[in-house]
NUSEPA-49649 format. One record per residue (C-alpha): residue number from 0; residue in one letter; x, y, z. Coordinates in nm, 2 decimals. Example, Ala and Ser with C-alpha at 12.3 -4.5 7.8 and 13.67 -1.06 7.14 Angstrom:
<sites>
<n->0	res->a	x->1.23	y->-0.45	z->0.78>
<n->1	res->s	x->1.37	y->-0.11	z->0.71>
</sites>
This chain:
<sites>
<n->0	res->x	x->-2.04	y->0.03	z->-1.30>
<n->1	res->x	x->-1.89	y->-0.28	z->-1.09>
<n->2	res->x	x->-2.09	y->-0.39	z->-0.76>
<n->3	res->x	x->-1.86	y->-0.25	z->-0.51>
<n->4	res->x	x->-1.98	y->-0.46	z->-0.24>
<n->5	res->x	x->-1.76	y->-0.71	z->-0.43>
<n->6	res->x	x->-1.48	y->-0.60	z->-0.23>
<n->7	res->x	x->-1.66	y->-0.60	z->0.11>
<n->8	res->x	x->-1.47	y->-0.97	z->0.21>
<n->9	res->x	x->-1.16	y->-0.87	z->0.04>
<n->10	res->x	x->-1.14	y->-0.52	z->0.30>
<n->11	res->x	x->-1.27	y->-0.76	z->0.59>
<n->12	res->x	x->-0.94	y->-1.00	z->0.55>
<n->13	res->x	x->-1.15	y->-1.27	z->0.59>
<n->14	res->x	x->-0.97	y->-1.46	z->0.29>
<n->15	res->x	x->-0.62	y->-1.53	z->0.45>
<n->16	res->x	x->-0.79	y->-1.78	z->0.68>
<n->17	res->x	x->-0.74	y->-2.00	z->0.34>
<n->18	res->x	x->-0.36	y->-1.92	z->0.30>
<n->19	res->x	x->-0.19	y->-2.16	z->0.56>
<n->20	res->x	x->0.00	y->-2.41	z->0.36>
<n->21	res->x	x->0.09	y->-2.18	z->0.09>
<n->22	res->x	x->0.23	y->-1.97	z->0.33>
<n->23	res->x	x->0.44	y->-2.21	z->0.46>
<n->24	res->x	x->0.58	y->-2.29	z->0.15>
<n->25	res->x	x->0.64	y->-1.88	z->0.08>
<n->26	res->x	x->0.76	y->-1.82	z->0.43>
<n->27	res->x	x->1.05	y->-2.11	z->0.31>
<n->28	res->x	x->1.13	y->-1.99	z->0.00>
<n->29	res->x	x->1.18	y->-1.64	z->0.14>
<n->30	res->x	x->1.43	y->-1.74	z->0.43>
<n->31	res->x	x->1.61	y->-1.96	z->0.18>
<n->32	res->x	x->1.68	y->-1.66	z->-0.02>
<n->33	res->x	x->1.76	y->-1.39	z->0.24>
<n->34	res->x	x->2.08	y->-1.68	z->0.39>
<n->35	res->x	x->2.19	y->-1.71	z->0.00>
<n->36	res->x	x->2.16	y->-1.30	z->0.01>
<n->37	res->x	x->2.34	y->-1.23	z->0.33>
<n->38	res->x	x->2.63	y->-1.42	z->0.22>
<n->39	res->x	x->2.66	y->-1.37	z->-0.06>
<n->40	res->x	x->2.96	y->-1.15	z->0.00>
<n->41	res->x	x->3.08	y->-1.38	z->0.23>
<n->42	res->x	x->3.08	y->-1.21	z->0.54>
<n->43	res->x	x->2.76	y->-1.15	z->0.71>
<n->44	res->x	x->2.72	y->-0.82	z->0.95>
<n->45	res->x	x->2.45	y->-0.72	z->1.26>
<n->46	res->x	x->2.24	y->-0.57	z->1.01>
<n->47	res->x	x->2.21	y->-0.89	z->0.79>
<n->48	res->x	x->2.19	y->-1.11	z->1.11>
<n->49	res->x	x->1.88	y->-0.88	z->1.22>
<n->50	res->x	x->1.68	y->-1.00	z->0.93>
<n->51	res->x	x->1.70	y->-1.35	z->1.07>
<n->52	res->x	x->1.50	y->-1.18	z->1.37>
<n->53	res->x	x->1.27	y->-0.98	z->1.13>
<n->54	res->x	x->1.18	y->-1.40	z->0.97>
<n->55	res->x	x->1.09	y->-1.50	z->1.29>
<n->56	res->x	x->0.90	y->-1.21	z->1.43>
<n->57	res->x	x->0.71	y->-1.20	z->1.04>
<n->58	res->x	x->0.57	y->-1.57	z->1.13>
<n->59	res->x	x->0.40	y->-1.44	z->1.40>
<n->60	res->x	x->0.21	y->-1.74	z->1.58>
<n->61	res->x	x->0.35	y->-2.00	z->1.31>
<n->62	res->x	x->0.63	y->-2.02	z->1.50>
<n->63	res->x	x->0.52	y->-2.29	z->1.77>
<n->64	res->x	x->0.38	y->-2.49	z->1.41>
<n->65	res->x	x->0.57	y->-2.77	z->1.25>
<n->66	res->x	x->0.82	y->-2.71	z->1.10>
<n->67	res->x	x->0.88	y->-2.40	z->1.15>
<n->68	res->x	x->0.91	y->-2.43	z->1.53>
<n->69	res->x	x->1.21	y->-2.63	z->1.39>
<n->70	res->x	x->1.37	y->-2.35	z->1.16>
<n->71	res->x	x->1.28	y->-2.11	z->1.47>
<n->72	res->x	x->1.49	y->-2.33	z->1.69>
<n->73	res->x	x->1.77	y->-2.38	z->1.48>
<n->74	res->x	x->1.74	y->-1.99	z->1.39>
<n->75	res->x	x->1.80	y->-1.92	z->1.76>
<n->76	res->x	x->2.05	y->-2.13	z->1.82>
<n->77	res->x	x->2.28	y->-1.96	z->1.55>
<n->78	res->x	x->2.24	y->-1.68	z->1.65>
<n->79	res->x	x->2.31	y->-1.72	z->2.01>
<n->80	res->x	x->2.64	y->-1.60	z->2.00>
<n->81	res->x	x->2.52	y->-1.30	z->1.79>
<n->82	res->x	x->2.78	y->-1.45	z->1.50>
<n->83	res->x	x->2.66	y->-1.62	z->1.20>
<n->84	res->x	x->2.94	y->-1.84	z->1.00>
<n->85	res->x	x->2.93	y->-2.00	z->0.62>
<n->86	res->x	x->2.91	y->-2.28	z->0.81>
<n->87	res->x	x->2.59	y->-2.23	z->1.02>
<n->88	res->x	x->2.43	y->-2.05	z->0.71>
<n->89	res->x	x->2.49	y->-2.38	z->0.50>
<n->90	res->x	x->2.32	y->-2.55	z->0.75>
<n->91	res->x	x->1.98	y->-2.32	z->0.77>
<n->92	res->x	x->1.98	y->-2.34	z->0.35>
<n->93	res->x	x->2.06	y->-2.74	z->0.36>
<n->94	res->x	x->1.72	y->-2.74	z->0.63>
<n->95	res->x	x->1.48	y->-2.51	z->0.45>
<n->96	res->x	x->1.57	y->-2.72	z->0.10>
<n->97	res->x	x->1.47	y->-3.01	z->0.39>
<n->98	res->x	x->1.16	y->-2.87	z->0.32>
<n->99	res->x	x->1.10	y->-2.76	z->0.03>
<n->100	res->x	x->1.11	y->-3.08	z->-0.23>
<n->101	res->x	x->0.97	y->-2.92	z->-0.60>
<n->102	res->x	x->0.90	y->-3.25	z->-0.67>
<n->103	res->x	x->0.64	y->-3.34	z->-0.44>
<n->104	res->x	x->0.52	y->-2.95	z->-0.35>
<n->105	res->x	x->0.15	y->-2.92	z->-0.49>
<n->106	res->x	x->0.17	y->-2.52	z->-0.46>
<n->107	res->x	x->0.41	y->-2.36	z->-0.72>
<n->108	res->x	x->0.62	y->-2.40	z->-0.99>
<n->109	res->x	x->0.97	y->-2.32	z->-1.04>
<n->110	res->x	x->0.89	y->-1.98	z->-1.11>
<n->111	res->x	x->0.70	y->-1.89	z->-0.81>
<n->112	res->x	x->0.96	y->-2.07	z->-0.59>
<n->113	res->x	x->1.22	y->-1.86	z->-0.77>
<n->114	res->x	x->1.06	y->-1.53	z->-0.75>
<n->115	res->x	x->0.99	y->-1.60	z->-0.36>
<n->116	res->x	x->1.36	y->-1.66	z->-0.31>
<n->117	res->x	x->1.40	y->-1.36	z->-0.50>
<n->118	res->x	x->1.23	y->-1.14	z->-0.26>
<n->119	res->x	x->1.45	y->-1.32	z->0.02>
<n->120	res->x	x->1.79	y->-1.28	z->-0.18>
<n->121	res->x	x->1.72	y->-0.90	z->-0.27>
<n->122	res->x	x->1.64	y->-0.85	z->0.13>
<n->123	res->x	x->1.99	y->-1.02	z->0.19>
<n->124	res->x	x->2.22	y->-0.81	z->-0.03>
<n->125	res->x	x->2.08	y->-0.45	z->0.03>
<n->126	res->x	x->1.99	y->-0.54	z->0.48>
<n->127	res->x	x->2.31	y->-0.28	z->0.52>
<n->128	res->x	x->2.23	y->-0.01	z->0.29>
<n->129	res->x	x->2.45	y->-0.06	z->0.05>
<n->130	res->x	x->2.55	y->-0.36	z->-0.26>
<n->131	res->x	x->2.90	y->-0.39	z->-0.26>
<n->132	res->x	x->3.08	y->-0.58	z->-0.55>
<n->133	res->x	x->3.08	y->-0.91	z->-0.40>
<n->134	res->x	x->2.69	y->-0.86	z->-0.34>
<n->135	res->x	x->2.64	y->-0.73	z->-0.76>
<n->136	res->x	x->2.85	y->-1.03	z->-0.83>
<n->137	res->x	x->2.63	y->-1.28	z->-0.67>
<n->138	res->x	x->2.30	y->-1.10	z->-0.84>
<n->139	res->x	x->2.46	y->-1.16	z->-1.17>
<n->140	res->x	x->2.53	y->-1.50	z->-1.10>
<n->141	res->x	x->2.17	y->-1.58	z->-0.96>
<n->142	res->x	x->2.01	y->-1.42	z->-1.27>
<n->143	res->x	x->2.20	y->-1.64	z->-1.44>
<n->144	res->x	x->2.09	y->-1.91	z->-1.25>
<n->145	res->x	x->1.76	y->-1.85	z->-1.27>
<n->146	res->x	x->1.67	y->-1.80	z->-1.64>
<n->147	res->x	x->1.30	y->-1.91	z->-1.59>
<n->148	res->x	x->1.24	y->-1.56	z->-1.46>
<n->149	res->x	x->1.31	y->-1.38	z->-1.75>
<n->150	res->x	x->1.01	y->-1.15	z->-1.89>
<n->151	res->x	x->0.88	y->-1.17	z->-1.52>
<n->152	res->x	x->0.82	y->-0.88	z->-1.28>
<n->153	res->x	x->1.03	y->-0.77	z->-1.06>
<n->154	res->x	x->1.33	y->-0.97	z->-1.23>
<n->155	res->x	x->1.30	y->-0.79	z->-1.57>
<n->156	res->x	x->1.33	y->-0.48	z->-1.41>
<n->157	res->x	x->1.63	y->-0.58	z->-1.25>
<n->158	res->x	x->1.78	y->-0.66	z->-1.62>
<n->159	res->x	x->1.90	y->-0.32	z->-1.73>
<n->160	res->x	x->2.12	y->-0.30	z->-1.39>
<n->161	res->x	x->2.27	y->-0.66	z->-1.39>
<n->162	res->x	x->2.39	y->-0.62	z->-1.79>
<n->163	res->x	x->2.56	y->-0.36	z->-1.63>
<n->164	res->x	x->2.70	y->-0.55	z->-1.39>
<n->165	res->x	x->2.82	y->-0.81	z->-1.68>
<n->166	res->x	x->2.96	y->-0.51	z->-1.87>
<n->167	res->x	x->3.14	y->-0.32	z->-1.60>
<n->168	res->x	x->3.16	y->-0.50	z->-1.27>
<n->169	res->x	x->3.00	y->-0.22	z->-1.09>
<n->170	res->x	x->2.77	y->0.01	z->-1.11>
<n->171	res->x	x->2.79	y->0.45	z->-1.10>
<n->172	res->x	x->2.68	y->0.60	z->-0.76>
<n->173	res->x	x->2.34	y->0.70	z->-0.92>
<n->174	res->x	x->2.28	y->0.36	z->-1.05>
<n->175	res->x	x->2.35	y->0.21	z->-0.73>
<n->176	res->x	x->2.11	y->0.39	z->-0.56>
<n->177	res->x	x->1.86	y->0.29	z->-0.75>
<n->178	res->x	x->1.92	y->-0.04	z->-0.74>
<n->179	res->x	x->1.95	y->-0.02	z->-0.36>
<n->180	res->x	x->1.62	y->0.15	z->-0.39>
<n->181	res->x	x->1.44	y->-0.12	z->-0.55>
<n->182	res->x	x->1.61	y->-0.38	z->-0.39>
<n->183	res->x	x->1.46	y->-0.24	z->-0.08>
<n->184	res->x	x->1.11	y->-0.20	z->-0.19>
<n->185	res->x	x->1.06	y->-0.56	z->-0.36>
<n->186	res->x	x->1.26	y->-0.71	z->-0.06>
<n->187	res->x	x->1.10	y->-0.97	z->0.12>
<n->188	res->x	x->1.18	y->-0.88	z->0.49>
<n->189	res->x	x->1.17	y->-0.57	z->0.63>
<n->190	res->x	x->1.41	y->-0.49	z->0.94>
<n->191	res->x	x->1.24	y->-0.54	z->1.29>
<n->192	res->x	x->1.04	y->-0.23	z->1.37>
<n->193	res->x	x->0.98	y->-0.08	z->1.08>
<n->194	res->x	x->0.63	y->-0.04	z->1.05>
<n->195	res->x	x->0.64	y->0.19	z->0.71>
<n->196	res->x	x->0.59	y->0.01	z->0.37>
<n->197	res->x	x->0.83	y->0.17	z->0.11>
<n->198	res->x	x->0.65	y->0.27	z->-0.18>
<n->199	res->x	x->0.75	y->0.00	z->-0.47>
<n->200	res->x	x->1.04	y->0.20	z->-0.68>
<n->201	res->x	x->1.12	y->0.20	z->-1.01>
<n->202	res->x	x->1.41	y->0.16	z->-1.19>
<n->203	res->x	x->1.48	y->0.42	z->-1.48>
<n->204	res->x	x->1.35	y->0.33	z->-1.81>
<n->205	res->x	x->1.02	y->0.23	z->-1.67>
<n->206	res->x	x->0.81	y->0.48	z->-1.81>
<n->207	res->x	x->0.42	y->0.48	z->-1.69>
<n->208	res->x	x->0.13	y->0.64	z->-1.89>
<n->209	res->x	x->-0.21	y->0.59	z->-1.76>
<n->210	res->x	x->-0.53	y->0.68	z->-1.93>
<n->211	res->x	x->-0.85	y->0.72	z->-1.72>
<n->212	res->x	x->-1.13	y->0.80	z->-1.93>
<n->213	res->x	x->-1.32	y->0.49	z->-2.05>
<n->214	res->x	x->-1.03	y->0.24	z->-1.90>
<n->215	res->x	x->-1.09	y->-0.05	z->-1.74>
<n->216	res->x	x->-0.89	y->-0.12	z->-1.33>
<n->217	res->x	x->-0.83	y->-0.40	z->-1.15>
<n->218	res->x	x->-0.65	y->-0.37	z->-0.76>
<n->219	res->x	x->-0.44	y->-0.59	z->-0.59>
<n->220	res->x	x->-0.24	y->-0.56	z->-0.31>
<n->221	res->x	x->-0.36	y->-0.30	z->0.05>
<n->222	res->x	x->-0.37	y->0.07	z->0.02>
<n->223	res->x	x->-0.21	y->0.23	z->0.32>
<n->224	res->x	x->-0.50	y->0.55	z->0.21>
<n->225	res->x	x->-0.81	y->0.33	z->0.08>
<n->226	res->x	x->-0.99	y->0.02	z->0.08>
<n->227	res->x	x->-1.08	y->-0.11	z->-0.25>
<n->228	res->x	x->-1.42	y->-0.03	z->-0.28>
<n->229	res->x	x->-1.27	y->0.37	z->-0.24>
<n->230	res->x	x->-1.01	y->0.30	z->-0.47>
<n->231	res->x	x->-1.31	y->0.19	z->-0.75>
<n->232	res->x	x->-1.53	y->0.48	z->-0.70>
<n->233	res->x	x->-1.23	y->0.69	z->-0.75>
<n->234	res->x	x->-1.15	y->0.55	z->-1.08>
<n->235	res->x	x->-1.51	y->0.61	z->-1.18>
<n->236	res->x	x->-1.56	y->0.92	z->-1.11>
<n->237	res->x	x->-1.32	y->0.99	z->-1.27>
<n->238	res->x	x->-1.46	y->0.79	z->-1.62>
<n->239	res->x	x->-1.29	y->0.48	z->-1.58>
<n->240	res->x	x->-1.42	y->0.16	z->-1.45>
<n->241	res->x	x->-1.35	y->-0.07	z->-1.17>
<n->242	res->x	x->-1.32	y->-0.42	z->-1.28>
<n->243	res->x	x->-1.28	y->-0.77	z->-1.00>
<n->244	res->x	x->-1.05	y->-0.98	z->-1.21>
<n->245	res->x	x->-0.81	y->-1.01	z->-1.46>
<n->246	res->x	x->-0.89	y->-1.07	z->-1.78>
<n->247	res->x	x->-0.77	y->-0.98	z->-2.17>
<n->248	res->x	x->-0.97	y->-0.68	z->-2.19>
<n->249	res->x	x->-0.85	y->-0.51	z->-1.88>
<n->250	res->x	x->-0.66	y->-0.22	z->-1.95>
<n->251	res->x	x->-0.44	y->-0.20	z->-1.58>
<n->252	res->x	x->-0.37	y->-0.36	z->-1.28>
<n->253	res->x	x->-0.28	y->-0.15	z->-1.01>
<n->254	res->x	x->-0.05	y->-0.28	z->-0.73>
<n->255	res->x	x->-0.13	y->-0.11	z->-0.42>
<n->256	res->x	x->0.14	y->0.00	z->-0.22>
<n->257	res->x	x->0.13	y->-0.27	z->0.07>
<n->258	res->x	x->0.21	y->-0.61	z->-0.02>
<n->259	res->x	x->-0.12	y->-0.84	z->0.10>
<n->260	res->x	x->0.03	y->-1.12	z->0.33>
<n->261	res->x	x->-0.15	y->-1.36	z->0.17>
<n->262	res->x	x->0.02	y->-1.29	z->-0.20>
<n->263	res->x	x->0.28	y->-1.58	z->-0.33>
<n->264	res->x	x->0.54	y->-1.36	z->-0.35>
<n->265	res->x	x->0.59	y->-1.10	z->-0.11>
<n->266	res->x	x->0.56	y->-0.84	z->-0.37>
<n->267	res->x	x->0.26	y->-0.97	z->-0.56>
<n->268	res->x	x->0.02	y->-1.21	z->-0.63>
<n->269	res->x	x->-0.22	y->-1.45	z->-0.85>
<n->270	res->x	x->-0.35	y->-1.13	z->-1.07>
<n->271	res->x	x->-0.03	y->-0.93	z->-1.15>
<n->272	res->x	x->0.16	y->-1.33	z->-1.25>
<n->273	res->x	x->-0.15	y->-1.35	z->-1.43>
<n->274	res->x	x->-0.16	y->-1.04	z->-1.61>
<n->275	res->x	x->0.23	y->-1.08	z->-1.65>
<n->276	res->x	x->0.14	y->-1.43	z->-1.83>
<n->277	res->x	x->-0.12	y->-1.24	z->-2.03>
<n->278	res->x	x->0.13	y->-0.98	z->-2.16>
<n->279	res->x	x->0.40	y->-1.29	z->-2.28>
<n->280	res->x	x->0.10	y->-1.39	z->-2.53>
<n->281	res->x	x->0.08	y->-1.03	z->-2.62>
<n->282	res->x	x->-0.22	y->-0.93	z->-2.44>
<n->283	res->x	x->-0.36	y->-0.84	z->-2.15>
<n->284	res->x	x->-0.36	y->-0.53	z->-1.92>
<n->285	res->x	x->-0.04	y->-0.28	z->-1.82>
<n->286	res->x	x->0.06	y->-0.32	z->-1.50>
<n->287	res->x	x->0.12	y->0.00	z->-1.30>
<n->288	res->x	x->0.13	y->0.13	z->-0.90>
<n->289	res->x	x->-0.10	y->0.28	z->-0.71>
<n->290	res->x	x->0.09	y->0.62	z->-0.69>
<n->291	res->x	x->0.13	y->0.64	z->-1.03>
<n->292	res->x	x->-0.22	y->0.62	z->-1.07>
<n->293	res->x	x->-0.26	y->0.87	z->-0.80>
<n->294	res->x	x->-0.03	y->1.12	z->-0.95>
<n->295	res->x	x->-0.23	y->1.11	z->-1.27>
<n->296	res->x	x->-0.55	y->1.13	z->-1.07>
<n->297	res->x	x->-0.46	y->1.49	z->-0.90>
<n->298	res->x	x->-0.39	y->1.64	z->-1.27>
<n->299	res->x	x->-0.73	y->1.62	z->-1.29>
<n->300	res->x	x->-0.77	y->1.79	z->-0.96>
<n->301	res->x	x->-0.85	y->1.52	z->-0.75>
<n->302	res->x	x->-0.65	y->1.57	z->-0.41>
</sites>
């Protein structure tokens, strides 16, 4: 049975005093993406303009920090007029790439930086509710921009809906919701005043079986219901056992429903990358949510 006073500083939050220039470098990559995502359609609305205010107000104190008292500034001065053109959205993308140089960034990797903008781009195309064609188009073109991401979460996932795209050029309602669904779960900005996490969706053809008895669980993320040392007595009452890292004999790593701030990518971190890594060498533990694991839990009776 695992120490549980393990995960005393993780419930705290005392780690994400240690976060600040990765952050900066995540915070960048994200507001890249969402200006490539709200225009990708090539008109940009209120709704996709009130994302720019959901950036800034997810900063929080940041914003009087260089440089982002610099993207704030220039952030505010587009939107002044309540009107963002191609023009002025150009300019925002042609700063944060200011910022962001690969070459000389001691952080990530081209996947990371990819998967942030990800989160930023998906955030963009569904802000209004709704992917029209111009917004599937751009998705298929950015997937097939971005190659490095295949057999990564959340891109793979994304892989049955834009073949579809590539095959038909749009997608059936039910489809579409989905996607929407997802897009808005994964996204990387959530609309000013929404103070509800959306449960992390999935897309069809991702089936989930989880096996408690005698299995090994690792947590990452923030439960909205339980801190981690609850969530690992759960599992072992239950027979399985609660496990702190990753590692080749775990059997599942269960992302918990609200993103931790201090993750790379807004919607995971280190562990599930990790694990994902672990799985492209053909090992290494499934990775699942923390309602699945929930939902399995109560056919046992727990409640």
């Amino acid at each position: 049975m695992l120490d549980t006073t393990y995960f005393d500083a993780y419930d705290s939050g005392t780690f994400r005093n240690f976060c600040a220039p990765a952050q900066l470098h995540k915070d960048l990559n994200t507001l890249y993406g969402l200006i490539v995502g709200i225009q990708a359609d090539g008109h940009i609305n209120e709704t996709e303009i009130e994302l720019l205010h959901s950036w800034v107000n997810s900063i929080g104190t940041l914003k009087s920090k260089a440089p982002y008292f610099k993207l704030v500034a220039k952030i505010n001065e587009i939107l002044e007029d309540g009107i963002v053109t191609v023009e002025e959205a150009e300019d925002l993308i042609w700063l944060c790439r200011s910022y962001l140089d690969y070459n000389t960034n001691p952080y990530y990797d081209v996947i990371t930086s990819a998967t942030q903008q990800l989160g930023g781009f998906l955030a963009g195309i569904s802000a209004d509710n709704t992917i029209n064609a111009g917004e599937l188009n751009a998705l298929r073109n950015w997937s097939s921009e971005n190659e490095s991401l295949f057999n990564t979460w959340p891109f793979d996932a994304l892989l049955p809906a834009i073949d579809r795209i590539s095959a038909d050029r749009q997608l059936p309602a039910d489809e579409h919701g989905e996607l929407l669904s997802f897009c808005r779960s994964v996204s990387a900005i959530k609309p000013v005043g929404q103070t509800k996490t959306e449960t992390v969706a999935k897309l069809p053809m991702q089936a989930v079986s989880i096996l408690i008895q005698d299995s090994t669980f690792c947590f990452t993320g923030e439960s909205p219901n339980y801190t981690r040392k609850e969530l690992a007595k759960i599992v072992e009452m239950y027979g399985g056992v609660a496990a702190a890292s990753v590692t080749t004999q775990l059997h599942y790593l269960v992302i918990c429903d609200v993103p931790n701030p201090a993750w790379a990518f807004q919607m995971y971190g280190r562990k599930v990358e990790k694990a994902m890594n672990m799985k492209k060498k053909g090992s290494g533990p499934e990775v699942v949510f923390e309602q699945d694991l929930l939902d399995v839990l109560k056919t046992f009776g727990y409640s």
